[in-house]
N, C-alpha and C positions, 0 to 999 in steps of 0.2 A: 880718561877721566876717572878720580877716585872718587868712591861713593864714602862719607862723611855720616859712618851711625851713630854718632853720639848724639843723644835729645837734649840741645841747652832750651831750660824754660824762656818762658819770652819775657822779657823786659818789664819794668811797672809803665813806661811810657807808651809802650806798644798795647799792653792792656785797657787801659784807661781809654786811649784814643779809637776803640774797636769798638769798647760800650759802649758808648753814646750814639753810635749812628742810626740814624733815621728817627731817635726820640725827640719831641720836642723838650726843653729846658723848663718852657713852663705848665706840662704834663700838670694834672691832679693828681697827687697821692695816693699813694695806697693808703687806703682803710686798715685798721687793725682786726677788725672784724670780719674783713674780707669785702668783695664787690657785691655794689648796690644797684638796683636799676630803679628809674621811677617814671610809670606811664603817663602819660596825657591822659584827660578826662576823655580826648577825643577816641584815643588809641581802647584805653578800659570799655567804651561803648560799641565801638566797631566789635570787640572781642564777646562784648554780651550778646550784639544782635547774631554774631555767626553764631553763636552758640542756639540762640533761638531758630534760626534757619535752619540746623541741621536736623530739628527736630520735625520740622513741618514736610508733608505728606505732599508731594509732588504731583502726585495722579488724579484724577479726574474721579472723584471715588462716585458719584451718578451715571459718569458713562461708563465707567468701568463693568457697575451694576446690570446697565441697560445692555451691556455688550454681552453677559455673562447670562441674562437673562434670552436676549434672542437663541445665541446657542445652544442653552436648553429647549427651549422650545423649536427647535430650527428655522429658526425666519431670518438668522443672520443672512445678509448678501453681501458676497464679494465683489467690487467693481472692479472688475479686470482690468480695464484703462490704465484706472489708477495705479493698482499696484504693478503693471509693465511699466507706467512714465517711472514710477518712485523707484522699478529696478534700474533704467537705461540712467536715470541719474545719480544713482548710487554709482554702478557700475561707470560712467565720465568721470566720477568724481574719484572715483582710486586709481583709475587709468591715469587720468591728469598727476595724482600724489607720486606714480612709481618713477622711476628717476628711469632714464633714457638709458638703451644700449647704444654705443661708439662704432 
């Protein structure tokens, strides 16, 4: 088999017929300005409320206080029950996520 190095360009018919694929015919134009986007009223307000959310304060800012105040004073208690049930189901819960050995 003889390898054939000369590069002939490609054809105008073979060009043409290559462009257009996958575009639709009645695509929207380009802009001269370049590309535009324009949101819904809906979409603009979902964007102000998260914007508003990110700013609000998730914690409990009186029990926070109340927690902050017994361990100064030392009256905080631990209820040991709880915090074993809250370990053994953490602990189920990553057991269950890890993916099996074969």
């Amino acid at each position: 088999m003889k390898i054939d190095k000369r590069i002939t360009p490609p054809t105008a018919a073979k060009v043409s017929a290559t462009q257009g694929k996958g575009v639709d015919k009645k695509s929207a134009p380009a802009t001269a300005g370049g590309d535009s986007l324009t949101l819904t009223e809906s979409s603009t307000r979902i964007r102000a409320l998260e914007t508003q959310l990110a700013s609000v304060d998730v914690a409990d800012a009186g029990k926070v206080e109340a927690v902050k105040a017994a361990l100064a004073n030392g009256t905080f208690e631990v209820d040991a029950e709880v915090v074993a049930d809250r370990l053994i189901d953490q602990t189920k819960e990553t057991l269950r996520k890890r993916p099996r050995k074969k």
